[in-house]
KEVONU-282938 format. One line per 5 residues: their letters; for each residue x, y, z of N, C-alpha, C. Coordinates in Angstrom, 2 decimals. Layout:
<nodes>
A = X/Y/Z/X/Y/Z/X/Y/Z | ...
</nodes>
This chain:
<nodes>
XXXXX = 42.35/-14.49/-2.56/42.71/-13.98/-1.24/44.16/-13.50/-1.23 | 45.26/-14.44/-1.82/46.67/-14.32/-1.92/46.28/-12.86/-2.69 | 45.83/-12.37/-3.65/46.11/-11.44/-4.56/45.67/-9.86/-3.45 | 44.27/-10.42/-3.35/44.01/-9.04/-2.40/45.17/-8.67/-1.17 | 45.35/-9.31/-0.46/46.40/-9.75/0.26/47.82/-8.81/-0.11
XXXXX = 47.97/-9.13/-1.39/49.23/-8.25/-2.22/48.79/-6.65/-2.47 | 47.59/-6.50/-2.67/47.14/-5.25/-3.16/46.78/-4.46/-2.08 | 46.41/-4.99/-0.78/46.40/-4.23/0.86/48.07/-3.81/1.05 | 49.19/-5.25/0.81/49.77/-4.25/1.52/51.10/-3.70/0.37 | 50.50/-3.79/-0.40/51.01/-2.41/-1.67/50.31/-1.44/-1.53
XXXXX = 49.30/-1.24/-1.39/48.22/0.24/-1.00/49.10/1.02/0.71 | 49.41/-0.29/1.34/49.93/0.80/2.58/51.33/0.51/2.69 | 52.19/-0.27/1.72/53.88/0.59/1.54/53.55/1.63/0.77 | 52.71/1.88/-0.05/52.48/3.55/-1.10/52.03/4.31/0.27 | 51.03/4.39/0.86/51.01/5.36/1.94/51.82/5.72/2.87
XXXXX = 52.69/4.23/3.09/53.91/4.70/3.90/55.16/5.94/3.15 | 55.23/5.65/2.13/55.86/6.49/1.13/55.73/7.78/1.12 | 54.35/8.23/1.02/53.72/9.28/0.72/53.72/10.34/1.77 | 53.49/9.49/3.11/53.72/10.00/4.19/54.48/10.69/4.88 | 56.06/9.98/4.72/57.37/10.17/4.44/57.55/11.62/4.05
XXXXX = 56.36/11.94/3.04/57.12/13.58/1.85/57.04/14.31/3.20 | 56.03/14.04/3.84/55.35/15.64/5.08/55.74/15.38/5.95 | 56.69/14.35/6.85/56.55/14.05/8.47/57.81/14.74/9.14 | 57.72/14.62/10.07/58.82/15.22/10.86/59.91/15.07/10.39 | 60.96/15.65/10.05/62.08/15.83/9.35/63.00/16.02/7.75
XXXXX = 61.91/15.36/7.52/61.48/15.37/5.72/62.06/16.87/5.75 | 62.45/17.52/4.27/63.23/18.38/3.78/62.74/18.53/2.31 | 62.62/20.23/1.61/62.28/19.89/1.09/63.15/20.75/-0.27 | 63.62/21.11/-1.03/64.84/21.98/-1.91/64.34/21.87/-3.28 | 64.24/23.28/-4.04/63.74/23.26/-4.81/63.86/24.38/-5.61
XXXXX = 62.72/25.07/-6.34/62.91/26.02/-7.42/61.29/26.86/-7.30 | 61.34/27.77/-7.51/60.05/29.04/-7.31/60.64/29.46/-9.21 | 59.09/29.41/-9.83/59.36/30.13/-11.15/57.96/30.70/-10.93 | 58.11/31.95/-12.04/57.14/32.84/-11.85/56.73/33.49/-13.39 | 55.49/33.61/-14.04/55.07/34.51/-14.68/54.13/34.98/-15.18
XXXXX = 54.39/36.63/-15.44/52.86/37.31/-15.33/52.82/38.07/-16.96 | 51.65/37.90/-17.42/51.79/38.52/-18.37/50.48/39.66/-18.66 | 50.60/40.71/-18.75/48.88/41.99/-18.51/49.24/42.99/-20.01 | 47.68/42.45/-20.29/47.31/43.85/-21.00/46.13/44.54/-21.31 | 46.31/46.02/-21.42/45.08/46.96/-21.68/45.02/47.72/-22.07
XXXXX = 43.98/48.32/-22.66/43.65/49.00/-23.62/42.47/50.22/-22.94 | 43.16/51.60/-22.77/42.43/52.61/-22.41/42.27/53.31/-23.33 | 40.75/54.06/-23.28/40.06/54.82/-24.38/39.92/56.01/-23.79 | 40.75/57.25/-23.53/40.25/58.38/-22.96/39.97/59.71/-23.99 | 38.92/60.59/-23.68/38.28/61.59/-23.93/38.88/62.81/-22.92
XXXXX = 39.16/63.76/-23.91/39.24/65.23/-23.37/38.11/66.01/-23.94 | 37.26/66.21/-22.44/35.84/67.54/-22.84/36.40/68.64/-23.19 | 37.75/68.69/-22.91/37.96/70.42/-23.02/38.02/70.34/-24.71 | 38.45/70.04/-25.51/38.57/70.17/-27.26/38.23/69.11/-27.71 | 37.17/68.08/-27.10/37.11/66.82/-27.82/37.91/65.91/-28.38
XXXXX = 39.14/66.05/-28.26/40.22/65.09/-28.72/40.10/63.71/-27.86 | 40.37/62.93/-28.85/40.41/61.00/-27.90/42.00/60.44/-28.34 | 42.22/59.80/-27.47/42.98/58.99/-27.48/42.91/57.57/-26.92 | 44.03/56.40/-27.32/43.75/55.16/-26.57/45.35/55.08/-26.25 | 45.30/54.46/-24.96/46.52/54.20/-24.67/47.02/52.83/-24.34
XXXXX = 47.71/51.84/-24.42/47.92/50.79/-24.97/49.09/50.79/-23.72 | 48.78/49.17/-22.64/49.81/49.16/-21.71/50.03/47.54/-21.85 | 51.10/47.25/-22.26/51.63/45.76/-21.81/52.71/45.29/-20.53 | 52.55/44.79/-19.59/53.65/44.43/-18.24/53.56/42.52/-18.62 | 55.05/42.53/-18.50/55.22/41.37/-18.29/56.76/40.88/-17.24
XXXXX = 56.65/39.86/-16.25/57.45/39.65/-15.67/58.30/38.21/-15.64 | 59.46/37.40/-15.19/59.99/36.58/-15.02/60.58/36.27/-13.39 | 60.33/35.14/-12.69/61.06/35.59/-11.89/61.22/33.75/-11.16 | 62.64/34.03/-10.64/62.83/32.29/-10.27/63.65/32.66/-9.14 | 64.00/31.67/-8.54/64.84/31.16/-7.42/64.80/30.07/-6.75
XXXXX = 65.91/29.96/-5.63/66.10/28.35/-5.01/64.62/28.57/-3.99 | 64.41/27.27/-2.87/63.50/27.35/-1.96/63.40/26.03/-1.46 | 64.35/26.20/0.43/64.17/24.86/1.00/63.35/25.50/2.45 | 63.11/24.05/2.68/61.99/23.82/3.84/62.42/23.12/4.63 | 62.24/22.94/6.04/62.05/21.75/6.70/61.27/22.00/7.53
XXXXX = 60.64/19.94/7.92/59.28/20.00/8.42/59.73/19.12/10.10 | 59.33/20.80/10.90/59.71/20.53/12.14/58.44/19.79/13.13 | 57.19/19.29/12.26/56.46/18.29/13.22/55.43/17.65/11.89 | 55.20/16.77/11.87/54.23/16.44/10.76/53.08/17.37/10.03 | 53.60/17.65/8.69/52.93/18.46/7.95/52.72/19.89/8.45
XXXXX = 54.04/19.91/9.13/54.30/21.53/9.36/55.89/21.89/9.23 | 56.55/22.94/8.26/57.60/22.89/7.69/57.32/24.69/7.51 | 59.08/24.48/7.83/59.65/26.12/8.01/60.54/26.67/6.48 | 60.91/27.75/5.99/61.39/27.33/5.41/62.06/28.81/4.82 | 62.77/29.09/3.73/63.64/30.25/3.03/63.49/30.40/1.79
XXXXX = 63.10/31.62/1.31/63.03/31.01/-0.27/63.95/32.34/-0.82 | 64.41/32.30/-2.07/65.00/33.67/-2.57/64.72/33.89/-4.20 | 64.35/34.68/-4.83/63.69/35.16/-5.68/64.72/36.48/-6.47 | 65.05/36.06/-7.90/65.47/37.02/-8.69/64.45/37.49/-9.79 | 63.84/39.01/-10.24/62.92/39.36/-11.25/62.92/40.31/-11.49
XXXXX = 62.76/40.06/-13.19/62.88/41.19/-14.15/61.48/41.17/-14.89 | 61.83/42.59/-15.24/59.76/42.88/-15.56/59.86/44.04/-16.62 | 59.25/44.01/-17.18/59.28/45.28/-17.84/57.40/46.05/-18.36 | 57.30/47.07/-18.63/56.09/47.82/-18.85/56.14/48.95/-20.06 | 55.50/48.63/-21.01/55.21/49.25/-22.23/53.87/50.25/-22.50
XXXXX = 54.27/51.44/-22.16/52.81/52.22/-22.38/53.02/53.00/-23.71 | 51.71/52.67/-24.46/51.67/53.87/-26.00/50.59/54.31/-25.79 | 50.75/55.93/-26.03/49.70/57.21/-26.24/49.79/57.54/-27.20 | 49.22/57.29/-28.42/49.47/58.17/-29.86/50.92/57.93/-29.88 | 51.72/58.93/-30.44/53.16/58.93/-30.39/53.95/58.94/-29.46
XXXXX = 53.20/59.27/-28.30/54.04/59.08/-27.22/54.62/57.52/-26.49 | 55.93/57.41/-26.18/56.04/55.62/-26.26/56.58/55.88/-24.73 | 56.32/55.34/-23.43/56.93/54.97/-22.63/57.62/53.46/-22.07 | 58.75/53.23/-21.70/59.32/52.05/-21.53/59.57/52.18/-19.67 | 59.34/51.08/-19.19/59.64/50.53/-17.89/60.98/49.23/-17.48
XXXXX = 61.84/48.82/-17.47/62.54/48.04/-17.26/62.82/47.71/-15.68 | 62.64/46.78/-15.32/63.68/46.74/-13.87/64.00/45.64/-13.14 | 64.67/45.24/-12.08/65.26/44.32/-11.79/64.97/44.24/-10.14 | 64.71/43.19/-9.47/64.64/43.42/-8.28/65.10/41.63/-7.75 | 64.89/41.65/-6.22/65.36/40.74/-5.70/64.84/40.86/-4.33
XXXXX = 64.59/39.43/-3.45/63.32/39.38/-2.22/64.12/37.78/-1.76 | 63.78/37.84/-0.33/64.12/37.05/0.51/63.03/36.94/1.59 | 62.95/35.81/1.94/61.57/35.18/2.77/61.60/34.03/3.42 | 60.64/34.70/4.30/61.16/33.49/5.16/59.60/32.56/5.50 | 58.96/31.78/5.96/57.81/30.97/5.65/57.64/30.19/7.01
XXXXX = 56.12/29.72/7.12/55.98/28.67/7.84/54.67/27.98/7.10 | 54.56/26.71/6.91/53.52/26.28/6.98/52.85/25.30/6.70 | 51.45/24.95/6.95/50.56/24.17/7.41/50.31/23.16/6.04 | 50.13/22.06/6.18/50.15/21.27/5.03/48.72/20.09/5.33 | 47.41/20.61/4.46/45.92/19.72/4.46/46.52/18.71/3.21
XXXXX = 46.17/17.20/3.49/46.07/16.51/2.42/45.67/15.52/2.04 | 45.25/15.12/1.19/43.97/13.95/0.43/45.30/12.73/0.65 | 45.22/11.62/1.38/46.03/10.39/1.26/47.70/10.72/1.17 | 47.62/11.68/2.02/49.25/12.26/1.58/49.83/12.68/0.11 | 48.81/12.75/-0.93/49.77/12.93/-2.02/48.82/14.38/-2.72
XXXXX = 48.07/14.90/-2.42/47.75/15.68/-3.03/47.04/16.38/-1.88 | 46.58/18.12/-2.41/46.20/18.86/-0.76/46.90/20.53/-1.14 | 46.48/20.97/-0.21/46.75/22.04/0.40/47.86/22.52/1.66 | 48.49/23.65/1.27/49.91/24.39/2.53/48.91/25.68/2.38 | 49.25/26.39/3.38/49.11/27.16/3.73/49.91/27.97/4.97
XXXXX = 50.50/29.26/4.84/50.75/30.11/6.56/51.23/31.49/5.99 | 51.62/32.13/6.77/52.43/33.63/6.97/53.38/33.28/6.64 | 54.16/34.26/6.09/55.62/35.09/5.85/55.54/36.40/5.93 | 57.09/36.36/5.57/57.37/37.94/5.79/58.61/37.64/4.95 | 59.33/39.10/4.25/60.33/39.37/3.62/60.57/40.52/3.02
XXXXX = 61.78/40.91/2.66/63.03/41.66/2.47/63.07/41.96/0.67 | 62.72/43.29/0.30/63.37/42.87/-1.21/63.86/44.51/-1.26 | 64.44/44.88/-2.59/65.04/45.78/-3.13/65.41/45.29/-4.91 | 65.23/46.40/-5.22/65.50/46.78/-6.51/65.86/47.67/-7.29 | 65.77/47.94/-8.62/66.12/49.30/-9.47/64.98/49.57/-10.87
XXXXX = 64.84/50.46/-10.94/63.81/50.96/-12.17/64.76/52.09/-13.34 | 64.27/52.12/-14.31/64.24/52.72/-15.43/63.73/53.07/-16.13 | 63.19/54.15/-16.65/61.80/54.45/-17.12/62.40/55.41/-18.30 | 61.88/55.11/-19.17/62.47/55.95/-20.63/61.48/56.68/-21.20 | 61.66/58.02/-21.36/60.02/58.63/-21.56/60.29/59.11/-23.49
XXXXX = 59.57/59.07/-24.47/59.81/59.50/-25.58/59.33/60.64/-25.99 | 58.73/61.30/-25.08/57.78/62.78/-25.53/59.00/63.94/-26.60 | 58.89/64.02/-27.48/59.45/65.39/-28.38/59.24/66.40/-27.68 | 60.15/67.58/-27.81/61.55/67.44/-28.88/63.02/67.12/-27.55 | 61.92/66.59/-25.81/63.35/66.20/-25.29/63.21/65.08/-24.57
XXXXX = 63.16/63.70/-25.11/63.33/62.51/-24.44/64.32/62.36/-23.23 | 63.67/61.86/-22.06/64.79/61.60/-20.84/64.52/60.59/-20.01 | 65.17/60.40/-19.28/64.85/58.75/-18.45/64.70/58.98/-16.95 | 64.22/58.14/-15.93/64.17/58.43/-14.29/64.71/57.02/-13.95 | 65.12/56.93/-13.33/65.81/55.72/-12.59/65.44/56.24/-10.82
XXXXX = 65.31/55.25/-10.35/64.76/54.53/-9.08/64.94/53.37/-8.46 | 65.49/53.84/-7.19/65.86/52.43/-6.56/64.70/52.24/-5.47 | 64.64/51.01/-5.15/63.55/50.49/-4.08/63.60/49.81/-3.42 | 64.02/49.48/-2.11/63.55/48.35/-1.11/62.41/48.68/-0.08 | 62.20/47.52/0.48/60.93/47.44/1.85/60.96/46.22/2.30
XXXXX = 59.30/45.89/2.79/59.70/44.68/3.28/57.70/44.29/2.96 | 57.86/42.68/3.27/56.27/42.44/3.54/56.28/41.48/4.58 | 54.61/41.61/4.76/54.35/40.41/5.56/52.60/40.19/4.93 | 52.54/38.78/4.72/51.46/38.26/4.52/51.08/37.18/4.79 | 50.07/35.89/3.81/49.69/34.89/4.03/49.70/34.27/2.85
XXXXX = 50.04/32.58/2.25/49.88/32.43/1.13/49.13/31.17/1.35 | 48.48/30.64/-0.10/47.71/29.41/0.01/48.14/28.52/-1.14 | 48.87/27.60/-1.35/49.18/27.00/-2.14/48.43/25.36/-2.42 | 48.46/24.87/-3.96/47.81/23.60/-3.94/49.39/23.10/-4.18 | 49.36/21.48/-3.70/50.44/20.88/-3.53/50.02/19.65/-3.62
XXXXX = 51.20/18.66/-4.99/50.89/17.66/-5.65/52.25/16.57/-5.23 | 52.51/15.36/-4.81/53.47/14.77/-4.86/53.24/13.53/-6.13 | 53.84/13.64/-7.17/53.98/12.54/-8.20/54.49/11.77/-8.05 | 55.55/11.52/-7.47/56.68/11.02/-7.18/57.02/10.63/-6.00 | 57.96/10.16/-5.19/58.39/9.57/-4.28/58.88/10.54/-3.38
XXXXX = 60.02/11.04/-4.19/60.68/12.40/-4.12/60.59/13.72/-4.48 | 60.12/13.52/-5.47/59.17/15.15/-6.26/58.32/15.78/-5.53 | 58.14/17.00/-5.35/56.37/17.54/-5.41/56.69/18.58/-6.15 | 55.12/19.17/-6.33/55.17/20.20/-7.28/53.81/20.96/-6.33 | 54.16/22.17/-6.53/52.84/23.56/-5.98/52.74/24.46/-6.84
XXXXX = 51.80/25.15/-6.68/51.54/26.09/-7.18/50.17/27.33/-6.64 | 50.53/28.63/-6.58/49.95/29.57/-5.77/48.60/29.58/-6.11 | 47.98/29.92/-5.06/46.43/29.81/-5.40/45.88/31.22/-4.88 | 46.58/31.73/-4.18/45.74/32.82/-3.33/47.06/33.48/-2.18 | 47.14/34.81/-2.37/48.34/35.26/-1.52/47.34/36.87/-0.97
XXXXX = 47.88/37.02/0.26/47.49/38.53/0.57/48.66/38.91/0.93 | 49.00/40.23/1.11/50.15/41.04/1.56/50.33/42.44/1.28 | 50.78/42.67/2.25/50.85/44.16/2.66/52.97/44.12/2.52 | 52.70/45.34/1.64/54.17/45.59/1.73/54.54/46.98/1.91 | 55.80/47.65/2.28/56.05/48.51/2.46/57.58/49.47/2.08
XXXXX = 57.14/50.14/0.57/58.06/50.66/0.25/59.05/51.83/0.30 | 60.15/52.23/0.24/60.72/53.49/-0.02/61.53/53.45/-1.11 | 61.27/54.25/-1.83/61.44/54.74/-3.06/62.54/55.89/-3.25 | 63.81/55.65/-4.20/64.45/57.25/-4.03/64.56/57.23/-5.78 | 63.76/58.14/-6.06/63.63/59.00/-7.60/65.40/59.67/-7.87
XXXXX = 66.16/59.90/-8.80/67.53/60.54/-8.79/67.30/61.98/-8.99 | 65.96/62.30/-9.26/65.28/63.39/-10.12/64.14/64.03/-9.31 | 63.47/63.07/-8.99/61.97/63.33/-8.07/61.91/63.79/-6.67 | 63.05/63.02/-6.51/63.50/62.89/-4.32/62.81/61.42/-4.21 | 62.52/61.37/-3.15/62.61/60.29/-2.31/60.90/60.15/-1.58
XXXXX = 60.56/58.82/-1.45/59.26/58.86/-0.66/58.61/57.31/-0.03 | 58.01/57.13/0.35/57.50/55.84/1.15/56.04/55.72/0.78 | 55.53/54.13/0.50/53.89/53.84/0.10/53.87/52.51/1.14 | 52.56/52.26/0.84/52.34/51.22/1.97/50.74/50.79/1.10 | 51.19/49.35/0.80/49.92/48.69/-0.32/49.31/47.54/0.76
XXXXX = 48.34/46.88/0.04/47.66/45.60/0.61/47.04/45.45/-0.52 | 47.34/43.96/-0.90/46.96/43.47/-1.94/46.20/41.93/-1.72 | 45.47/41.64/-2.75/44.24/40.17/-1.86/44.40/39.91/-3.59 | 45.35/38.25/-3.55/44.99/38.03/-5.49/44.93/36.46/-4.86 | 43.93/36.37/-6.35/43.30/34.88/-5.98/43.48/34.43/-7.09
XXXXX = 44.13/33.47/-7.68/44.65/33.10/-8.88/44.67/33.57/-10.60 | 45.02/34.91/-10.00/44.73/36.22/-10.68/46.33/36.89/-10.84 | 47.35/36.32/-10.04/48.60/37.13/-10.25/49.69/36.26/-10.84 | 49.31/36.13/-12.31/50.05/35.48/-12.61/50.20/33.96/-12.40 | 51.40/33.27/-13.00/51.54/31.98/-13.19/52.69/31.55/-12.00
XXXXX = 52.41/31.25/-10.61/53.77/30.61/-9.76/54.08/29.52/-9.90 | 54.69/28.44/-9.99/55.09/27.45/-9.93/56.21/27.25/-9.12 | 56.37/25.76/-8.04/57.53/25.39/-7.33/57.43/24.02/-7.89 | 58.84/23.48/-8.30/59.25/21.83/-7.82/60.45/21.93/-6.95 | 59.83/20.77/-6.68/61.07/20.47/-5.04/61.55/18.93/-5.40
XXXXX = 62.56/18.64/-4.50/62.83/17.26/-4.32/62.70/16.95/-2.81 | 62.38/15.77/-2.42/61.54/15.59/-1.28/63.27/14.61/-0.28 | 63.78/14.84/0.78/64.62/14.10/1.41/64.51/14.00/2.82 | 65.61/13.41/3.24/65.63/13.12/4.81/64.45/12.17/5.16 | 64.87/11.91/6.62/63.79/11.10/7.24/63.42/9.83/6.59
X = 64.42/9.03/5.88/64.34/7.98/5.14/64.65/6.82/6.72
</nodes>
């Protein structure tokens, strides 16, 4: 009896603990890492003289930053995140070699909803919206006159994200993206091309790459 006794209320100081990560005031500071890595292989045919070619594309990206929260009512938390990333894109046509390089940077802002199994493991979910800008470089190799385009870019988005979310620790958690939609909206100025505006919507379901966040969990002690 003494033993069970010990093991009830060790089972609910751990829940009290756990509880703690999500409740009203809790805080949460941390790190967003990111990466994507794509490749493919196109086989195209020209009817006009029968000639084939394959063209060969590799993109790969990096991208990290800070990211705090706070949770303004139980298991609901506001929050800022900021994001630095570099990417680059490799296309080969026969001899022809194109290079992509570029650098960008995004700011965001968040709210959201936190489902979870005994407080330590579960689901966030809500909307954002945010701010980015960047620069491109594009190096073209075609003979006998290689030249480059450079491009700058900002816009903005707004979407929805769905994250799974793990607490190991007392103070730790760890997430990671499961499913994001968003619509963003760019303008583009070519140094060469001129200037122009697109407008995307995108739906990826653990398909864009590798996200990862750890946080450290405070306040409300």
């Amino acid at each position: 009896m003494k033993k069970l006794m010990i093991l009830i209320a060790a089972f609910l100081f751990a829940m009290q603990i756990s509880k703690a990560q999500t409740e009203k005031g809790d805080q949460n500071l941390g790190v967003n890492l990111g990466y994507t890595l794509q490749k493919s292989n196109t086989f195209n045919i020209n009817p006009g003289d029968n000639t084939s070619s394959t063209v060969n594309n590799k993109y790969n990206s990096f991208s990290a930053g800070p990211d705090y929260s706070y949770f303004i009512a139980d298991k609901l938390d506001i929050g800022a995140s900021l994001s630095y990333t570099t990417a680059s894109v490799n296309n080969m046509d026969g001899a022809d070699i194109s290079t992509q390089s570029s650098k960008s940077y995004s700011a965001t802002i968040f709210i959201r909803k936190y489902f979870m199994y005994h407080d330590k493991i579960g689901f966030r979910m809500g909307p954002q919206i945010g701010y980015f800008g960047g620069t491109q470089k594009q190096t073209y190799s075609q003979q006998p006159a290689p030249y480059n385009e450079n491009t700058t870019s900002n816009g903005y988005t707004a979407g929805f994200n769905l994250d799974f979310v793990y607490y190991p620790a007392k103070n730790i958690g760890l997430s990671a993206t499961i499913a994001n939609l968003e619509y963003a909206h760019t303008k583009d100025n070519n140094h060469s091309l001129g200037h122009g505006d697109s407008d995307n919507l995108n739906l990826d379901f653990i398909n864009n790459g590798l996200n990862l966040s750890v946080f450290y969990v405070f306040g409300n002690k």
